[in-house]
C-alpha positions in Angstrom: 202.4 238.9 -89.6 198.8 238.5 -89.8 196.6 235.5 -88.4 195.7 234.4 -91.7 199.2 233.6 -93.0 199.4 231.6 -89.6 196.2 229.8 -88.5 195.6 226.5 -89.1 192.9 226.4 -91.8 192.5 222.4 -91.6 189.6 223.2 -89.5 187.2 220.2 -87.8 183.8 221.2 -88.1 180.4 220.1 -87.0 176.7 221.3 -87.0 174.9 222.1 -84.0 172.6 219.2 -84.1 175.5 216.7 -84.2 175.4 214.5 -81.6 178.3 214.6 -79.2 179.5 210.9 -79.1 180.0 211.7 -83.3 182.0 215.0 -82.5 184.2 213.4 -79.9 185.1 210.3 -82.7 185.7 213.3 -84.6 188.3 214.7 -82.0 189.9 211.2 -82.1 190.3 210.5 -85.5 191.4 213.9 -86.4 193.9 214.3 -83.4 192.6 217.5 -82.4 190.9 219.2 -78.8 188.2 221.0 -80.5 185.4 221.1 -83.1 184.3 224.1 -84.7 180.3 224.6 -84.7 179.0 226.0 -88.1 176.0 227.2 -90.0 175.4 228.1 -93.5 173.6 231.3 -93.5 172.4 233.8 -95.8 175.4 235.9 -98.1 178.3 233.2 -96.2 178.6 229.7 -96.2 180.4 227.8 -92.9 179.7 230.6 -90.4 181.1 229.8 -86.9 178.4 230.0 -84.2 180.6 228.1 -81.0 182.7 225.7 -80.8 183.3 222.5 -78.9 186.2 221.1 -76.6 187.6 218.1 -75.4 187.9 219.6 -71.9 184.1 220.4 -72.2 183.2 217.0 -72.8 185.1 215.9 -70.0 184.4 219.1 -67.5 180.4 219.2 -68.7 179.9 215.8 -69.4 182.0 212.9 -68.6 182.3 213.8 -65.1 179.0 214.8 -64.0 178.3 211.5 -65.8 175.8 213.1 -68.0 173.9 210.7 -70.5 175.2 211.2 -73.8 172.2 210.4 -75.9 169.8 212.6 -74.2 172.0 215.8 -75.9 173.5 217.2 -79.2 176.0 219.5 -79.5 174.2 222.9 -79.6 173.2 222.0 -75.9 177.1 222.1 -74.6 179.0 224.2 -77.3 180.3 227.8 -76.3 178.1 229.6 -78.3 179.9 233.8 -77.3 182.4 232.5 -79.9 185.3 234.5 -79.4 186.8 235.4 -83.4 189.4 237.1 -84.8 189.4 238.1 -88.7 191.8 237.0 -90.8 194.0 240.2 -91.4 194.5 241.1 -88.0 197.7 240.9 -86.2 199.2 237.8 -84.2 199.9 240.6 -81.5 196.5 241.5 -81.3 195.4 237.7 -81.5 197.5 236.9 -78.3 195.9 240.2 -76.5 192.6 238.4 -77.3 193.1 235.5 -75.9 194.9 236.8 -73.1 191.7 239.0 -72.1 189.3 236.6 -72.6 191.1 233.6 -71.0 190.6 231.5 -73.8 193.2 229.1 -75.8 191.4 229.2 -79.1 190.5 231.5 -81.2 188.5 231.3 -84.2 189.7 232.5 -87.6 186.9 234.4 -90.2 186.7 236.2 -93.4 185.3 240.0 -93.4 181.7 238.0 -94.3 181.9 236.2 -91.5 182.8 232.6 -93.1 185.5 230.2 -91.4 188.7 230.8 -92.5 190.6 228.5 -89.6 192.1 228.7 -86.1 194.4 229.9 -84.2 195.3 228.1 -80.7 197.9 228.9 -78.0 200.3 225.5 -79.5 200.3 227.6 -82.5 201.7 230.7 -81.3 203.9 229.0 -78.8 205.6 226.8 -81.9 205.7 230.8 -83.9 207.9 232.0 -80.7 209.8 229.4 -80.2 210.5 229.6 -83.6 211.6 233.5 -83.4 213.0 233.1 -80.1 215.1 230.3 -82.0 216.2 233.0 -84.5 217.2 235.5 -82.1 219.4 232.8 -80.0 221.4 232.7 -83.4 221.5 235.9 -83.3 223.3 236.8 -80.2 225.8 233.5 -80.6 226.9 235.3 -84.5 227.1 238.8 -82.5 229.7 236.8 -79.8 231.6 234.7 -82.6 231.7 238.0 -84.3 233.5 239.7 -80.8 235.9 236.4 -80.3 237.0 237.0 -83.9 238.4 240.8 -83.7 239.5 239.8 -80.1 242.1 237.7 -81.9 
C-alpha cells in the first residue's frame, strides 16, 4: 500500500508570513495539531517548506510566555521538513518517522507540490485495522479445528 492511497489529503495550510495567533484558530477550528507551511514557487504550486505544531506553540511559545505579536510563523515553523512522496511505501513511511523521531510526515507529488499527510494516528488506525483482520483470522482457523474435532 502506498502513502498516497492512505494520507490524509484534507491538509491545513498556511504561508510563512501568517501570524501565529491566526494559525493556532486555524488548529481550533479545523480540529487538527498541525499546519502545513507552503509556497507557490516556480513549475509547482503549494510547495511545503515546514510545518507548524500545536506542541510548538505551547513548547516555543506559550510557555516561555513569548509575545505573540512580535512573530509570524516563518520565525517558529520547522523549516528541515521531513517529506515522503506520494508512491512510497507505508513501510518505508513508518521507517521515516521512526529515524527521524518525528510524528508527521509530509505527503508530495514527484514536483514537489503538497499532496497531504501522513501522521502516527493514521498508521496506528491502518494496524489496528489489519491487526483487526488477522484476529478474525485465527478465531475462523480455531472454529475451523472445533468443527472436524466433532
Amino acid at each position: 500500500m502506498s502513502v498516497g492511497e492512505f494520507c490524509n489529503r484534507q491538509v491545513v495550510i498556511a504561508r510563512p508570513e501568517s501570524d501565529i495567533i491566526a494559525v493556532a484558530k486555524l488548529m481550533r477550528h479545523h480540529h487538527v495539531g498541525d499546519v502545513v507551511i507552503i509556497q507557490d514557487k516556480e513549475g509547482a504550486n503549494r510547495v511545503p517548506v515546514g510545518i507548524i505544531t500545536d506542541r510548538d506553540l505551547v513548547i516555543e511559545l506559550l510557555a516561555l510566555e513569548v509575545n505573540l505579536e512580535l512573530l509570524t510563523v516563518e520565525d517558529v515553523m520547522s523549516s528541515e521538513l521531513v517529506t515522503c512522496l506520494e508512491s512510497d511505501g507505508i513501510w518505508d513511511a513508518l521507517q521515516r518517522m521512526q529515524s527521524k523521531a518525528i510524528r508527521r510526515l509530509v505527503v508530495v507529488s514527484d514536483e514537489g507540490s503538497l499532496v497531504g499527510i501522513l501522521t502516527v494516528d493514521d498508521l496506528l488506525e491502518l494496524l489496528a485495522e489489519e491487526m483487526a483482520i488477522l484476529a478474525k483470522v485465527i478465531l475462523g482457523q480455531q472454529a475451523k479445528e472445533r468443527h472436524y474435532k466433532e
